[in-house]
MIVO-793052 format. One record per residue (C-alpha): residue in one letter; x, y negated, z. Coordinates in steps of 0.25 Angstrom, whole numbers, plus 5000, padded with zeros to 4 digits. Layout:
N
AXYZ;...
***
This chain:
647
X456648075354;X456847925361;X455347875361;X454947725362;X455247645376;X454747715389;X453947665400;X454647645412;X455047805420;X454247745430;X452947725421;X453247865416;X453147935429;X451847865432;X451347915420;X451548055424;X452448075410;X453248185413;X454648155411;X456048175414;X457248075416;X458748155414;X460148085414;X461048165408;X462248055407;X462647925415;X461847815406;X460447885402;X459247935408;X458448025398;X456948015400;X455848125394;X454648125392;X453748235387;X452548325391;X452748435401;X452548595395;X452848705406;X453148845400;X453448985404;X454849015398;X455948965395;X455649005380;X454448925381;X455048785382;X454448695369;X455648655363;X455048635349;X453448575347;X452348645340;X453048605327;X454248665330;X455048515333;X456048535345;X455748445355;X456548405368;X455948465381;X456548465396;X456248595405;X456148615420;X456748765421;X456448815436;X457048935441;X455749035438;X456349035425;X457349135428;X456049235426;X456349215413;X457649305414;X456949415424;X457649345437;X456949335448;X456249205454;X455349145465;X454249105454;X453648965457;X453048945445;X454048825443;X453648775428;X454548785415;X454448645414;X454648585400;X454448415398;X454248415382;X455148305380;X454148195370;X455048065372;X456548045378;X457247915382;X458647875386;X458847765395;X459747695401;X460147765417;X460047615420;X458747585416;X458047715421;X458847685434;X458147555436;X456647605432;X456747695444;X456247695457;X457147685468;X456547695482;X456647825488;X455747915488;X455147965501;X455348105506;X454748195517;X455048315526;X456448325518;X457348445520;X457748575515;X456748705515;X457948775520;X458648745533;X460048755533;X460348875541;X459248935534;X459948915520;X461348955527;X460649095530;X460049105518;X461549095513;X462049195521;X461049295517;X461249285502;X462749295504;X462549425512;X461249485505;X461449425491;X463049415489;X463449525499;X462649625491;X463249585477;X461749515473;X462749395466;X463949315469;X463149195471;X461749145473;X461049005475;X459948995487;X459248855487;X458648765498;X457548655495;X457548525501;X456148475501;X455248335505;X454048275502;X453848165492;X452548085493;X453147995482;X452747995467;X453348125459;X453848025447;X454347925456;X454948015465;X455648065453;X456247945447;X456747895460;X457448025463;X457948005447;X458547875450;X459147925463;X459948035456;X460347945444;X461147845453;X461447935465;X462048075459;X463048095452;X463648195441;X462348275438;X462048345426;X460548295424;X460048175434;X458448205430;X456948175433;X455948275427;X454448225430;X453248315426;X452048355433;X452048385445;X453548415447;X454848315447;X456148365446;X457348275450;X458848295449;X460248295447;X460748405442;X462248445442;X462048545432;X461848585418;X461548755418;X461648745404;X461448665391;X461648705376;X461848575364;X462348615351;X462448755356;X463448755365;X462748805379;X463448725391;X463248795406;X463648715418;X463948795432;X464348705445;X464648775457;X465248735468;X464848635477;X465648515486;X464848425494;X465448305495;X465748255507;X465448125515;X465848005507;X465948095493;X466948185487;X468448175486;X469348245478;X470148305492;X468648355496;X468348425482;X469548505481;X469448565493;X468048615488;X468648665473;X469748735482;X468448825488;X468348975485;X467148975485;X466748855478;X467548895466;X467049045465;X465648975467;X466048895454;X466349025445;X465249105449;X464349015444;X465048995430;X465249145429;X463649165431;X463449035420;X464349105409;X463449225412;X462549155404;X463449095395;X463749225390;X462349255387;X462049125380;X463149105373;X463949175362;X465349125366;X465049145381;X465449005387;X466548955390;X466848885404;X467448725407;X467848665418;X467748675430;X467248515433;X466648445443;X465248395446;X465248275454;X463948235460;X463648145473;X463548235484;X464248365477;X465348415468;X465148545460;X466148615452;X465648655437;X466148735425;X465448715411;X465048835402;X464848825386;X464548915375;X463848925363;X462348985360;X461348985350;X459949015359;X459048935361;X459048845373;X457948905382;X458549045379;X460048985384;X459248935394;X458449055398;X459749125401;X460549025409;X459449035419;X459948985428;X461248925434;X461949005444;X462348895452;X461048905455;X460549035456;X461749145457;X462249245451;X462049345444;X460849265441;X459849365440;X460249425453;X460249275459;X458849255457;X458449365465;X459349325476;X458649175474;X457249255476;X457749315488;X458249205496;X457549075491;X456049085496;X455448995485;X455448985472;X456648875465;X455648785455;X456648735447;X458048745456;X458948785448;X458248795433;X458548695423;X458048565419;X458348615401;X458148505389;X458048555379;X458448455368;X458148465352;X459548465345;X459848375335;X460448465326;X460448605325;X461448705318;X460648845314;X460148945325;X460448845334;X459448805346;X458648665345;X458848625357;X459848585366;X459748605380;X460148545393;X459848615406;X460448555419;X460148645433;X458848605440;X459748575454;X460148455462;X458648435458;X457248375466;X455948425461;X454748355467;X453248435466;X452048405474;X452548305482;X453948405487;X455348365485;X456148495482;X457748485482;X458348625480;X459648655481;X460548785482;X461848845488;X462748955480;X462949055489;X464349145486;X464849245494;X465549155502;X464749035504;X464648975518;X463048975522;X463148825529;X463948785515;X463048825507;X461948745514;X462748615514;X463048645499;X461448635498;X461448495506;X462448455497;X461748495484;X460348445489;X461148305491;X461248235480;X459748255476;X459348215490;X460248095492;X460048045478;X458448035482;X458547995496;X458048105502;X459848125511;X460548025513;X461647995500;X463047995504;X463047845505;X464647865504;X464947945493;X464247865483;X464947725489;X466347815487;X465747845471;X465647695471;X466647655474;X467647735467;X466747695455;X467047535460;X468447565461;X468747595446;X467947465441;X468747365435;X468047295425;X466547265433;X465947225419;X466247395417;X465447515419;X465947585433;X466547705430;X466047845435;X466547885449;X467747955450;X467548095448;X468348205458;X468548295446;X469648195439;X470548215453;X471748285447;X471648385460;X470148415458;X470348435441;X471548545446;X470748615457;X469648615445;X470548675435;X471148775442;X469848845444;X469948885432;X471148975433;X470349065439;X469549085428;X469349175415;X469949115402;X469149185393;X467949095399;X468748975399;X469148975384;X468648985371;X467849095368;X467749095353;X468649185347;X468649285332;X469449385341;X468949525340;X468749585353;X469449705356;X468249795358;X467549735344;X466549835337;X466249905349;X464949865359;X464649865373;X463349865381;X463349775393;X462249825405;X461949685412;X461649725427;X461049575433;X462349515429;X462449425417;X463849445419;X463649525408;X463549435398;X465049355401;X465349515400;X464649545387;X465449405382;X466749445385;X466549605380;X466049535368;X467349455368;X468149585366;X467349625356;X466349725360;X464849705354;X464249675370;X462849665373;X461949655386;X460849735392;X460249725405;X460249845414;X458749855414;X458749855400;X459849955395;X459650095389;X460250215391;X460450205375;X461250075376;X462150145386;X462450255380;X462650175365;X463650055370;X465150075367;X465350005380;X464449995392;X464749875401;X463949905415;X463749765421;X463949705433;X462649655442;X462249615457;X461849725468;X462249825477;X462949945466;X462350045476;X460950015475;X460450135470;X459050045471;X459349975461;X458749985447;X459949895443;X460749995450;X460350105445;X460350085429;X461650035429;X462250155437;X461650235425;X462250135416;X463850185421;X463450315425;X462750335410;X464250275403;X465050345412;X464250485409;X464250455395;X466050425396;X465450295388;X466150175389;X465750085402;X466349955409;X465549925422;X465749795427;X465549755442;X464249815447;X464349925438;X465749955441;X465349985454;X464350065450;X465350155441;X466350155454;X465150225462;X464950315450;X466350365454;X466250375466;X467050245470;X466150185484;X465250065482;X465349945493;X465249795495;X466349695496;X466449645511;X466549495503;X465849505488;X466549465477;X465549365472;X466449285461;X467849335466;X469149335458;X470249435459;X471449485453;X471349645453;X472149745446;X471349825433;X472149925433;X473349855432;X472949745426;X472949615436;X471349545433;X470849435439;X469349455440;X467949415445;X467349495455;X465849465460;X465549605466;X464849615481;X464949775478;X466449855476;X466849995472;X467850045482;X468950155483;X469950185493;X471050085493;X472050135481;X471250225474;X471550215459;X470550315452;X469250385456;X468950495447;X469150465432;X469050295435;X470350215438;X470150125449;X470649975452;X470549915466;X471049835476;X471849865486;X470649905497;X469849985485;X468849895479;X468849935465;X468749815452;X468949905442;X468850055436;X469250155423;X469150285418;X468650345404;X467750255398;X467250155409;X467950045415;X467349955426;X467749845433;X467149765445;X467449625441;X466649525432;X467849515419;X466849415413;X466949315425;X467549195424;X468349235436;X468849355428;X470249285423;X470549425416;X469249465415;X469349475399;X470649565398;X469949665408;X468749685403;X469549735391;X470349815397;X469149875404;X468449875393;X469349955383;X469450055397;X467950075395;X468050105381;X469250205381;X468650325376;X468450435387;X469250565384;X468350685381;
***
């Protein structure tokens, strides 16, 4: 609703009306106003008044949410934070810019809770401890930088608001949100995810340039998106996001890109995910909890390594700030809201009179300590320099300018937006031919009246702490078989033995743990279908674990395979395919079959895939994005694994 003209923002902030102020496009600045209800769940969020009328509400997400889903968590008792939204306004960005304060705000004691070679050990510790023993392929630790703030919270709000408006570019959500007793100010680069009309949007960014002195040019970018590292960084992170496409969506998602996102002080590269789903947007958002590129993956297992190696609890890094909007019209069984959800990041919260910037590194297996701590520096920047607290790159904005100068003819006209890096012809190449590396079946179109090759039969998927399984379950619904998840947890013995087709899942950990809970129940899983000569797949983890069931040795990779494409032979068959495994089954260089199972290795005896009467395995992730013949060999595999077993 557009209520009747509002006092001044200043006015409202003196009141102590708890508001927010977002600026989603170039020209406007979206002010709300509402009454502040804290809730428990996610569920709980009041989208509808007593009557049942939908209503518009904005909600603080902190990371204790991810309780919610049975992850673990430093629990600050951070509130579910819900403004219910009673009158909205656009307005002119002008006019809000010349209504807010200026002078900046003082700040004392500045600096980061963590030193830098403190961070840097930190670093190495999780590459060694965490991705060295096969915990994930990639996790996020953060660092805080931290001051004083004897200035009014509502002021101090509204200057670092105006701040950001006209001194960061290219974010998602430039927003203020004042309630009592907490202020949260940002600029945030990325939407996690957003659903209108039904169509469900994800927005990974991964990979990070820090421009150098005097700004970014074209010859410095490419030699970033030329960087191993950075690009496998990229494709983990969408991997992890499509992991919960496929469990939101009916058609899965389908990737776009990959783009730029261009801001003052840092580049990222992105890719943009859609599908389409009919739940309601606090469950969709209830299972994107939260963004990889900001926790890790696998997800759950990246909590516990967050818990490990971060001393204090997160607040509201790396939730969401969600609105939740009433649609206009709706189609039936459809949800009655939209919602729009960017990462709580590139973000200053301010409680009790303490500034707090966090910010946070991806660790991968090959990340260099000291780089990782710049990378911190550089993402704290823009936040920092925007509010005075570093100095701005005085000459990077003066190169912004003046290329902006340079293409204004007529003065009387609007200036144009700066030259973006993305529309260098080199740049837009190097950007597209990441995508050669990828799987088509993700790229295109998914929606097809094709029947699968396996359709009328059914498989049972055992999820081992890796949501893998749900790109998995897609693709196996893809060639037709009826797929559905259970947890390891959760499955009986019953469902074992009933399903056509067992697919033992991959998961995080050390395969010879025998400690393990996790361990332990899906051992039983393979050994129970193999016993029983009932059709089994086992898919990284649990293919190791059927290799030891052999008698094919267990060890770890010298280097982990955390996000690694190859091109391996499947028993004839050239496949290029993803790997993220710290663990390997092993024989004795040339060895082609152990007992009944057909081996395929290497050349120095790692094995990536085996065969033999009603089971097939392989040590890969087909459902990747990285898996370019992913689809083809998970059918071949597949149709091995239900080849009837000779009596």
């Amino acid at each position: 609703m557009t209520g009747p003209a509002h006092p001044s923002l200043r006015e409202i902030a003196q009141r102590g009306t708890p508001f927010a102020l977002i600026a989603r496009d170039s020209a406007t600045v979206e002010l709300l106003t509402g009454d502040v209800v804290d809730v428990e769940l996610l569920a709980d969020i009041p989208l509808t008044d007593s009557a049942g009328t939908p209503r518009e509400v904005l909600a603080l997400v902190p990371f204790r949410q991810v309780r919610e889903r049975g992850f673990e968590c430093h629990d600050d008792g951070a509130p579910l934070r819900c403004l219910v939204v009673a009158e909205r306004s656009a307005l002119p960005r002008d006019e809000v810019l010349a209504q807010l304060p200026a002078e900046p705000v003082a700040l004392e004691g500045a600096g980061f809770d963590i030193a830098d070679d403190e961070y840097a050990d930190i670093v190495r510790r999780v590459i060694s401890d965490e991705i060295g023993r096969g915990e994930g392929a990639n996790f996020v630790i953060r660092r805080d930088f931290t001051a004083g703030v004897a200035a009014d919270a509502a002021e101090a709000a509204l200057t670092w608001f105006r701040a950001l408006l006209e001194h960061e570019r290219g974010a998602y959500w430039t927003f203020a949100v004042v309630t009592p007793g907490h202020v949260a100010v940002g600029a945030s680069p990325e939407a996690h995810v957003s659903a209108r009309d039904g169509v469900v949007t994800m927005n990974p960014i991964s990979g990070t340039f820090r421009h150098p002195e005097g700004g970014a040019t074209p010859e410095t970018l490419a030699e970033f998106l030329r960087s191993t590292k950075e690009t496998e960084e990229l494709f983990m992170v969408v991997d992890e996001e499509l992991k919960m496409m496929s469990a939101v969506c009916s058609d899965g998602g389908r990737i776009t890109g990959p783009h730029l996102k261009e801001m003052s002080r840092l580049t990222h590269t992105e890719y943009v995910l859609r599908g389409r789903s009919r739940l309601d947007p606090r469950e969709i958002l209830r299972e994107t909890m939260f963004a990889p590129t900001v926790t890790g993956s696998p997800m759950q297992n990246a909590c516990t390594v967050i818990a490990r190696h971060e001393t204090n609890p997160r607040g509201y890094y790396s939730g969401v700030a969600a609105l939740f909007t009433p649609r206009l019209t709706l189609t039936a069984g459809e949800a009655t809201h939209d919602l729009d959800a960017p990462i709580l990041i590139r973000t200053a919260y301010l409680q009790d009179g303490r500034l707090r910037v966090p910010v946070g590194a991806t660790l991968v297996r090959h990340s260099d300590p000291y780089g990782e701590v710049g990378e911190t520096h550089g993402k704290a920047a823009g936040v920092l320099g925007a509010i005075g607290a570093v100095p701005r790159d005085a000459a990077a904005e003066a190169a912004v300018a003046a290329a902006t100068d340079a293409d204004v003819i007529d003065e009387d006209a609007p200036a144009p937006a700066p030259r973006r890096l993305a529309d260098d012809p080199a740049i837009a190449e190097l950007l597209a031919s990441r995508n050669a590396r990828l799987a088509e079946f993700w790229l295109n179109p998914q929606g097809s009246d094709e029947i699968g090759p396996f359709a009328g039969r059914n498989a049972l998927v055992v999820d081992a702490e890796d949501r893998f399984t749900t790109m998995l379950a897609h693709q196996l619904r893809h060639l037709g078989l009826d797929a559905r998840i259970v947890p390891w947890h959760e499955v009986t013995d019953d469902e074992i033995d009933a399903a056509e087709l067992v697919i033992s899942g991959p998961g995080p950990g050390d395969p010879r743990d025998s400690a393990s809970p996790r361990m332990r129940r899906m051992r039983e899983v393979v050994t129970r279908r193999r016993d029983a000569g009932r059709p089994l797949l086992a898919v990284c983890l649990s293919h190791q674990i059927l290799a030891d069931s052999l008698g094919i040795g267990l060890a770890p990779l010298e280097t982990p395979h955390q996000g690694l494409q190859k091109s391996v032979d499947v028993f004839g068959v050239p496949a290029s395919i993803g790997f993220y495994n710290t663990f390997t089954a092993r024989v004795p260089a040339g060895t082609r079959r152990v007992g009944q199972a057909e081996v395929a290795a290497d050349p120095s005896g790692d094995v990536y895939a085996l065969r033999g009467p009603g089971f097939a395995s392989v040590q890969g992730h087909l459902e990747s994005i990285l898996s370019r013949d992913g689809m083809t060999t998970l059918q071949r595999l597949v149709e091995q694994a239900l080849t009837p077993v000779a009596a």
